[in-house]
C-alpha positions as CSV (number, residue, x, y, z in Angstrom):
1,X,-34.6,-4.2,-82.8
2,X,-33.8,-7.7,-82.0
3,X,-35.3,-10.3,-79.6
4,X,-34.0,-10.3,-76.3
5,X,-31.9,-13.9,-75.9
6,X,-32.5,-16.1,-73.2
7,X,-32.0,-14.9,-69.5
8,X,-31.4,-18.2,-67.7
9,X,-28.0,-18.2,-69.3
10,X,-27.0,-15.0,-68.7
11,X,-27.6,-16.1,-65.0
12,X,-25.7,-19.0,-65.2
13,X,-23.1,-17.7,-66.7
14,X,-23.0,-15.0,-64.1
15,X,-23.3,-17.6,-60.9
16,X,-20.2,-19.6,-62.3
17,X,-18.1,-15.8,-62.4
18,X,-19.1,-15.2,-58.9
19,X,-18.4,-18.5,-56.9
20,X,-14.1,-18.0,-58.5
21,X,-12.7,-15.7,-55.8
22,X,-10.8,-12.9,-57.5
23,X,-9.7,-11.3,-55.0
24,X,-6.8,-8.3,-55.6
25,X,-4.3,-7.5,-53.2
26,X,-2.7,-4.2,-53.8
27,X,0.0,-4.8,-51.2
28,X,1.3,-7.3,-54.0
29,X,4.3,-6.5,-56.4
30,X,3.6,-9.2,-58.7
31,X,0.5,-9.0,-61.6
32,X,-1.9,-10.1,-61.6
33,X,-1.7,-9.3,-57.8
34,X,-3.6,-12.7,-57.0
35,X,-2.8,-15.9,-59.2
36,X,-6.5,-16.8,-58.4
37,X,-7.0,-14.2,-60.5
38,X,-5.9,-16.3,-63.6
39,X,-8.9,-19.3,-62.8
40,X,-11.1,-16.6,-64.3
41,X,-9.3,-15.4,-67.2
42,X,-8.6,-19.1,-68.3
43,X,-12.2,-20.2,-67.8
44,X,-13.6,-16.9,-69.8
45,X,-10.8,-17.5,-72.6
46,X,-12.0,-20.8,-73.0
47,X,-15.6,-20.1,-73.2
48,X,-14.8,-17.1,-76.2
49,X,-13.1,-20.3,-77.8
50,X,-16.8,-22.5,-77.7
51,X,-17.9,-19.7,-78.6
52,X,-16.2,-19.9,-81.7
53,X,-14.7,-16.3,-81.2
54,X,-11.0,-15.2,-83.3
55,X,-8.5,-14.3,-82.4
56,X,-8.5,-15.8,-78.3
57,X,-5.8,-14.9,-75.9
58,X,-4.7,-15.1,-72.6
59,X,-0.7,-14.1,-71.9
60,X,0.5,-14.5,-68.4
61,X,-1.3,-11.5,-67.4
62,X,-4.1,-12.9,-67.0
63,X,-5.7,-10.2,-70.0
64,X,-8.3,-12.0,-72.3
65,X,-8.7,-10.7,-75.7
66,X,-11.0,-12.2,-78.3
67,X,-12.6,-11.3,-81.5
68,X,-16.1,-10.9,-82.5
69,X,-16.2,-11.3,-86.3
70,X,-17.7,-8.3,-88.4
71,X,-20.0,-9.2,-90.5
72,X,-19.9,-6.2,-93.1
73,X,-17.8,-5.8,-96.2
74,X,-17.2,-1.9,-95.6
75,X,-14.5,-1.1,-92.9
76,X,-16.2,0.2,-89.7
77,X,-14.4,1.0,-86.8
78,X,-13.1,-1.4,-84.4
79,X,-14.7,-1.3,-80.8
80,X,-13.8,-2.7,-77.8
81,X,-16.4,-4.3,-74.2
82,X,-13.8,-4.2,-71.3
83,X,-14.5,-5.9,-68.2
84,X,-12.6,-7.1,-64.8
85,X,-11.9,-10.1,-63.8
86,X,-10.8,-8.8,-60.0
87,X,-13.2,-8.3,-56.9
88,X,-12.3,-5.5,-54.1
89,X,-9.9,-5.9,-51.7
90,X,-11.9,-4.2,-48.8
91,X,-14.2,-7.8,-48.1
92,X,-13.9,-11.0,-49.0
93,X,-14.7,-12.8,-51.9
94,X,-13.7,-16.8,-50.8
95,X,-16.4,-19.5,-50.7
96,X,-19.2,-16.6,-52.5
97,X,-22.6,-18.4,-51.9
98,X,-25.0,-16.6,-54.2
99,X,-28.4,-16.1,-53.3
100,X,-30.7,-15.9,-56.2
101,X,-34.6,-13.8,-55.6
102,X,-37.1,-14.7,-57.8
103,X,-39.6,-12.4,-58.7
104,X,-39.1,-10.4,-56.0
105,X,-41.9,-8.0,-54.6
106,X,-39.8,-5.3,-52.8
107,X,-39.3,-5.9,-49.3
108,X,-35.9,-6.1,-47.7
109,X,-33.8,-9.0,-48.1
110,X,-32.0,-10.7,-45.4
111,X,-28.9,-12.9,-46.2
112,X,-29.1,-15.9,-44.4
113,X,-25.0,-16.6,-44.4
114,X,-25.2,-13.7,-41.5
115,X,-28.4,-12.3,-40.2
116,X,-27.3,-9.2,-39.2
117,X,-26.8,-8.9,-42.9
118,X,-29.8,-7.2,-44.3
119,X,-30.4,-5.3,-47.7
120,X,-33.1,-2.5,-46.6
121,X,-35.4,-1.3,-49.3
122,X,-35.2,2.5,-47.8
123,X,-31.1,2.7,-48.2
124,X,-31.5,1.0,-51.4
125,X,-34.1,3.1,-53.3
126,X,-33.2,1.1,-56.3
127,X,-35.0,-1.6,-55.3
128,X,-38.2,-0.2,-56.1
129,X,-37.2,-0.1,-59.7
130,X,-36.4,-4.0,-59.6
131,X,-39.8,-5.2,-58.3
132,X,-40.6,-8.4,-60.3
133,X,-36.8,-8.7,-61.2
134,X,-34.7,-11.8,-60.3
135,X,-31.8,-10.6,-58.1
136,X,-29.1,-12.0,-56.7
137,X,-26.6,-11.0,-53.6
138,X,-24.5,-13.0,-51.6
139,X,-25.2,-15.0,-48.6
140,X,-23.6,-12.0,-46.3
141,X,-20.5,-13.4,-45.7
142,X,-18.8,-12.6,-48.9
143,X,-19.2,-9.5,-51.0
144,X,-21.1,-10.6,-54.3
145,X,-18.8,-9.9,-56.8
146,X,-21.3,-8.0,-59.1
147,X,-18.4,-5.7,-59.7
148,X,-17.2,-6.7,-62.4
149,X,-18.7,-9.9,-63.0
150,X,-22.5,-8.5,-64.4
151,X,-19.9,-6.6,-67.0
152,X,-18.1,-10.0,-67.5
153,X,-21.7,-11.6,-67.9
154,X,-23.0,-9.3,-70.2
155,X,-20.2,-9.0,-72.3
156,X,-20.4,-12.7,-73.0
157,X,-23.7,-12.9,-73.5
158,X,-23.7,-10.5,-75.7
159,X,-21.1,-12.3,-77.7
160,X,-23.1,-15.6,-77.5
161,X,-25.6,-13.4,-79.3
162,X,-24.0,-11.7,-81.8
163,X,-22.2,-14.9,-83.1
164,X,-25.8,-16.7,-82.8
165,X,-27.1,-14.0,-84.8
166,X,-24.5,-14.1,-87.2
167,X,-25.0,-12.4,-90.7
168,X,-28.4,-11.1,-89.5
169,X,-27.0,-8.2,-88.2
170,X,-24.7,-5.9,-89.8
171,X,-22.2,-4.8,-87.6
172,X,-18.2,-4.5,-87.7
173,X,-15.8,-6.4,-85.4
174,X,-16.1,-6.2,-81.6
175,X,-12.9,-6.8,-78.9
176,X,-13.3,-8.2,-75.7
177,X,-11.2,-7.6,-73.2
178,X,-10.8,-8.9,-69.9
179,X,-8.3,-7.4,-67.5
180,X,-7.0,-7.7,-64.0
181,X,-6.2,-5.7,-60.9
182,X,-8.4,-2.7,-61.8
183,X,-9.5,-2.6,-58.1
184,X,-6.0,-1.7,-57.2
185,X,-5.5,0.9,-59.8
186,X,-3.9,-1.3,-62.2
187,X,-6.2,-2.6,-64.6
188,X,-4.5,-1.6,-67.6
189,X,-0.8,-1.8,-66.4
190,X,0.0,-4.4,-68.7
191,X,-2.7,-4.3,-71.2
192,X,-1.1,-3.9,-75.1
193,X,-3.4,-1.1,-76.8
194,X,-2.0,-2.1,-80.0
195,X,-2.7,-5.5,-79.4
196,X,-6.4,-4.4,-78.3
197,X,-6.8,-2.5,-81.7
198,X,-9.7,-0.6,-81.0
199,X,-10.9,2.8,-82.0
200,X,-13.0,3.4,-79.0
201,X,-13.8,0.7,-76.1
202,X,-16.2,0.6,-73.5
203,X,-16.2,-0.7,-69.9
204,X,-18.6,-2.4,-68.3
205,X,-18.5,-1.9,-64.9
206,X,-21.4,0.5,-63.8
207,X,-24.5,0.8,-61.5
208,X,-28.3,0.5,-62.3
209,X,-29.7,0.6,-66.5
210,X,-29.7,2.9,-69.3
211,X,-26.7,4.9,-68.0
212,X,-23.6,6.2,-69.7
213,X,-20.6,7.5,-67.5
214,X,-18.6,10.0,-69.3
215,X,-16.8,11.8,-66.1
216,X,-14.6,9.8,-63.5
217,X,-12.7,11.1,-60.7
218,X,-9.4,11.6,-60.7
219,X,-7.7,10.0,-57.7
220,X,-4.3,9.5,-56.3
221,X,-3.4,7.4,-53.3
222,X,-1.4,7.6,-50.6
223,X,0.6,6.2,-47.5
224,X,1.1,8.0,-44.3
225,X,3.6,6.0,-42.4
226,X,4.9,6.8,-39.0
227,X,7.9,5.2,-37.1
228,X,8.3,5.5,-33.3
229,X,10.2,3.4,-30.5
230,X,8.8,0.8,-28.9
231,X,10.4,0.0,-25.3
232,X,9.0,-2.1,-22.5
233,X,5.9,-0.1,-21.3
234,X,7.1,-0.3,-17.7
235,X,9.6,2.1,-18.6
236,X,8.3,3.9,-21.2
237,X,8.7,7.4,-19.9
238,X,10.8,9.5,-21.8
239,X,11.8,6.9,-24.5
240,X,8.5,5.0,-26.1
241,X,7.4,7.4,-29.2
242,X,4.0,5.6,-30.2
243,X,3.2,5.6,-33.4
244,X,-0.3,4.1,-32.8
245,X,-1.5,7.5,-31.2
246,X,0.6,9.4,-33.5
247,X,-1.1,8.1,-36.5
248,X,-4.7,8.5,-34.8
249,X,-3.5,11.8,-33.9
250,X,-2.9,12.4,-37.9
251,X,-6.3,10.4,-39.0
252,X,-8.5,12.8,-36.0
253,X,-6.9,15.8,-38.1
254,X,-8.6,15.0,-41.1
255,X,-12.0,17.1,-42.1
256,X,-14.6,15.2,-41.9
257,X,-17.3,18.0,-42.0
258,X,-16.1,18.0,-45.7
259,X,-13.4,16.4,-47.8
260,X,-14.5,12.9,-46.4
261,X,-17.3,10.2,-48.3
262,X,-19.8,10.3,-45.5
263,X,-20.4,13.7,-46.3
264,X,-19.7,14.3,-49.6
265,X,-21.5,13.7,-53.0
266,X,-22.5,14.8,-56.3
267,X,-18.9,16.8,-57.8
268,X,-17.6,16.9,-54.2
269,X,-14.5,15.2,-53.5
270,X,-12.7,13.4,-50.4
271,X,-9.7,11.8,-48.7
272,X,-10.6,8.6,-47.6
273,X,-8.7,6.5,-44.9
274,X,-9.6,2.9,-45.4
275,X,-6.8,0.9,-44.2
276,X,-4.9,1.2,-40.6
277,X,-2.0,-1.4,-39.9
278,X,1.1,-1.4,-37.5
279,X,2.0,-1.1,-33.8
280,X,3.7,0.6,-31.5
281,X,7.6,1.1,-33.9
282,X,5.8,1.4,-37.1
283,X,1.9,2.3,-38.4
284,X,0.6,3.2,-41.4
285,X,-2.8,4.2,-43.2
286,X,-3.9,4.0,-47.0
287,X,-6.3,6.6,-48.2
288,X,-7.5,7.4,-51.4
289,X,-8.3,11.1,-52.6
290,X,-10.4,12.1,-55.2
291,X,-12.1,14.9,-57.0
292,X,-13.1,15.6,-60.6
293,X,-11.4,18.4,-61.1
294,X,-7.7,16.9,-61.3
295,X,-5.8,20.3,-59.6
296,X,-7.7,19.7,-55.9
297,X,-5.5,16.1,-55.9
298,X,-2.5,18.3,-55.5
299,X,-4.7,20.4,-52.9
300,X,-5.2,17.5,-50.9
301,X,-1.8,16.1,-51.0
302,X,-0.7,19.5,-49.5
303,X,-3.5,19.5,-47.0
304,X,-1.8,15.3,-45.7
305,X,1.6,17.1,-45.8
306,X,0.9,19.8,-43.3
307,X,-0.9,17.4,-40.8
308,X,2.3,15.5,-40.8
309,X,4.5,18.8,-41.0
310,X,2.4,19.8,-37.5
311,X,2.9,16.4,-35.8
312,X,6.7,16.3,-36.9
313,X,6.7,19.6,-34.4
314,X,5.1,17.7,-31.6
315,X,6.4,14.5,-31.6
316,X,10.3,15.4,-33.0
317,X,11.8,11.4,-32.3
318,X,9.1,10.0,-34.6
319,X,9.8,9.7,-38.6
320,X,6.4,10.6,-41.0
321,X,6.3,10.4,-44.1
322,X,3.8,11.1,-47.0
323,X,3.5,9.3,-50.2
324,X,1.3,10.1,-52.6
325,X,0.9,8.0,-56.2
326,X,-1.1,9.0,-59.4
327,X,-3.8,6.2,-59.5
328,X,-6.0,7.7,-62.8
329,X,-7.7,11.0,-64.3
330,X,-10.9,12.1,-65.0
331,X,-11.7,11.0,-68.6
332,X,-13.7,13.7,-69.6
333,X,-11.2,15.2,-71.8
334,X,-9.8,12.2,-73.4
335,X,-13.7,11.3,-74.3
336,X,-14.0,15.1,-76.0
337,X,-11.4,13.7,-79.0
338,X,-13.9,11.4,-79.9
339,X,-17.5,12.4,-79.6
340,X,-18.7,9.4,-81.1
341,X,-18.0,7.5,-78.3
342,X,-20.7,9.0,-76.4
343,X,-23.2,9.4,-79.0
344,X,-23.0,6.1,-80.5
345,X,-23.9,4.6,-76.9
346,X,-26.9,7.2,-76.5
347,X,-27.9,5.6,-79.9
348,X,-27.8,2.3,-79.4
349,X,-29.8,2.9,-76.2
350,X,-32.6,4.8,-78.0
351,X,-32.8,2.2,-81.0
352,X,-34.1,0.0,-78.0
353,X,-36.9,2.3,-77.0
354,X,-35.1,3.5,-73.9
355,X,-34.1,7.0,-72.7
356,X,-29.9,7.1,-72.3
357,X,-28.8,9.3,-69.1
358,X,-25.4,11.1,-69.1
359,X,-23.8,10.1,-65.7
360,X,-20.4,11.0,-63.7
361,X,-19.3,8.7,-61.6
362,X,-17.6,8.8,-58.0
363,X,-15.2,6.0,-58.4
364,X,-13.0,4.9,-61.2
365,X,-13.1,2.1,-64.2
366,X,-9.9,1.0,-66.2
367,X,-11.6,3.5,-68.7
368,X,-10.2,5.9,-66.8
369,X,-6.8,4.5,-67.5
370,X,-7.6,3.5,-71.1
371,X,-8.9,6.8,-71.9
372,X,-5.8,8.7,-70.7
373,X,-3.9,6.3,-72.6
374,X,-5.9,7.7,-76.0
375,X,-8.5,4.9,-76.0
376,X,-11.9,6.8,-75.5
377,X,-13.8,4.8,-73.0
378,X,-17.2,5.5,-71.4
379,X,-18.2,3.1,-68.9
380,X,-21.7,2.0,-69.2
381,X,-24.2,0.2,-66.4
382,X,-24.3,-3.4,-65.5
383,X,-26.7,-3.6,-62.6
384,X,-24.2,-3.5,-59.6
385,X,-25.1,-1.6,-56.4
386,X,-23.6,-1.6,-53.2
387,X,-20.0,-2.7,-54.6
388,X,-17.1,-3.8,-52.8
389,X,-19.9,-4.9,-49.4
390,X,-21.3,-7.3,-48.5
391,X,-25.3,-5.7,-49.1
392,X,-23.8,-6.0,-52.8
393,X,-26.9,-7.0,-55.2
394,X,-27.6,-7.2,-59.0
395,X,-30.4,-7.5,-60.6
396,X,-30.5,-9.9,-63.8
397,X,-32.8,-8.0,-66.2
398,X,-30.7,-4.8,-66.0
399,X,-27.7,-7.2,-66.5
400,X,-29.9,-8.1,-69.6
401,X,-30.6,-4.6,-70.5
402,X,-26.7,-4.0,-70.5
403,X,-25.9,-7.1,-73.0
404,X,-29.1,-5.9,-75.3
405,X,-26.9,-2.7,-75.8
406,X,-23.9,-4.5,-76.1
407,X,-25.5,-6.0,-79.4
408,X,-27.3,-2.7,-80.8
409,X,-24.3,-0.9,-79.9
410,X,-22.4,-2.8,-82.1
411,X,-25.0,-2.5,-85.1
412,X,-24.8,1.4,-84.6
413,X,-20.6,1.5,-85.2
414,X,-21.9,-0.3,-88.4
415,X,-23.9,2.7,-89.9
């Protein structure tokens, strides 16, 4: 086992991630969606080059790859830390003011950027596992950006430490990887597997410590879109077709007893309207669906259909339409091709004294995408809770505990 490295720059690193905004925009056609995107992947290529990493690129992209020398004269299998540079684009991540707690004793945390902002120790149960931790959220006005920057943190540092460490620890060659868009479904769009050379890869991009995520959903999204006619309302009888009440006609259809995220958990799965836009001529919603088993997508993609096949009975003059689009699978059965990929990350967690815990996950990483692609790729945790909000909070030892695997992981692919 090796000595943990030094904490304060794993937190530094992690405060100058946080304060770029990254944010995506999936109603953009270009990639990365967001050129602020690129301020990221420029700074982290740079700091893989003082690092004295191989190997350092970033293409136009915005994807950073880099090169971890092995240190080992037998060949050992290449492996691959994948993080994203993005932030969601459900809040916003502009002008991130990061609030670091020391040592903090477990009462609730109120961000002072927004006082009615306030992190509640009894709908974050997590907390209680932190007490004495130094954490970090936002000032309330911004989300944190935790996700993915505690992977992009811990992946660095755990580079800083393996090239520190250098020939004191045998282990093969390790590719980083850092991509873009994966909040919009796109993380691996343009991302060259060949290039990557990797045997297995791992995101980082996960919740809490000591967990290994080997199930995903699989998830589609769509677009309902309905177009009316807009007159003046003073005559409006008999000509205006709304497509405002329409479309709230079609979003008050959806079960929300079941099939939506407020009731839903564990191997459940949900449609999930999260974006309403439009006016009277035209509206539209986004919604995501999502389910482990891949064959309910379809279900709920019939189930959107006949809502609009109902209303396209009552309201005749109005256009609706349905699109659905495959976002990215479960990667259970990718992972099954190579066992290893699992087991070596249970190991590296045990050489560290620590008990590993098999995980699914109700959300995505661009492991789903990688692994679909024939790149087995768990995701592992970094410390993020309450993603994509602005209660979003990390904790800096667990983002620790994720870079100490980072480095024993490595060792194990050695053996």
């Amino acid at each position: 086992m090796f000595e943990s490295f030094r904490m304060d720059s794993l937190l530094d690193r992690f405060l100058r991630y946080v304060r770029i905004d990254t944010q995506a925009d999936e109603t953009s056609t270009t990639y990365p969606s967001t050129a602020k995107q690129l301020t990221l992947s420029r700074l982290l290529a740079d700091e893989c080059r003082a690092l004295g990493l191989a190997d350092v690129t970033c293409d136009e992209f915005g994807i950073v790859m880099a090169t971890v020398p092995g240190t080992v004269s037998h060949k050992t299998p290449v492996i691959a830390y994948v993080a994203h540079v993005d932030t969601s684009p459900e809040y916003s991540s502009t002008n991130v003011n990061p609030i670091v707690h020391s040592n903090y004793q477990g009462s609730d945390l109120a961000l002072p950027g927004d006082r009615s902002k306030i992190i509640h120790v009894a709908e974050n149960p997590d907390l209680n596992r932190c007490i004495g931790h130094t954490l970090v959220t936002s000032d309330g006005s911004t989300l944190l950006g935790s996700d993915d920057k505690s992977g992009i943190a811990a992946i660095m540092s755990a580079a800083a430490e393996l090239m520190r460490r250098g020939n004191e620890l045998d282990h093969g060659p390790v590719r980083l990887c850092f991509t873009c868009d994966e909040e919009i479904g796109r993380g691996t769009d343009k991302l060259d597997l060949e290039k990557l050379g990797a045997h297995v890869a791992y995101t980082l991009d996960g919740a809490g410590q000591d967990e290994i995520d080997s199930e995903t959903f699989s998830a589609d999204g769509a677009k309902v879109t309905v177009k009316g006619i807009n007159t003046h309302p003073s005559v409006g009888k008999g000509a205006m077709v709304n497509s405002i009440r329409i479309l709230s006609n079609f979003l008050s259809r959806l079960p929300t007893a079941r099939l939506s995220p407020e009731t839903t958990d564990g191997r459940d799965g949900f449609i999930h309207p999260y974006h309403v836009e439009g006016g009277v001529a035209e509206a539209s919603a986004r919604l995501i669906l999502r389910d482990f088993e891949t064959a309910h997508l379809a279900e709920q993609a019939l189930l959107l259909e006949s809502i609009a096949a109902t209303l396209r009975v009552e309201h005749p003059r109005a256009q609706i339409t349905v699109e659905v689009r495959h976002q990215y699978r479960n990667m259970r059965e990718g992972l099954v091709k190579e066992p290893r990929a699992v087991s070596k990350a249970m190991d590296a967690h045990r050489a560290l004294g620590r008990t590993p815990k098999r995980n699914i996950i109700r959300g995505g990483t661009d492991g789903s995408l990688l692994t679909a692609k024939g790149l087995p790729t768990p995701n592992l945790s970094t410390g993020e809770h309450n993603p994509h909000s602005p209660l979003e909070w990390t904790s800096v030892e667990e983002m620790q505990a994720a870079a100490d695997v980072l480095v024993q992981l490595a060792v194990e692919w050695a053996k």
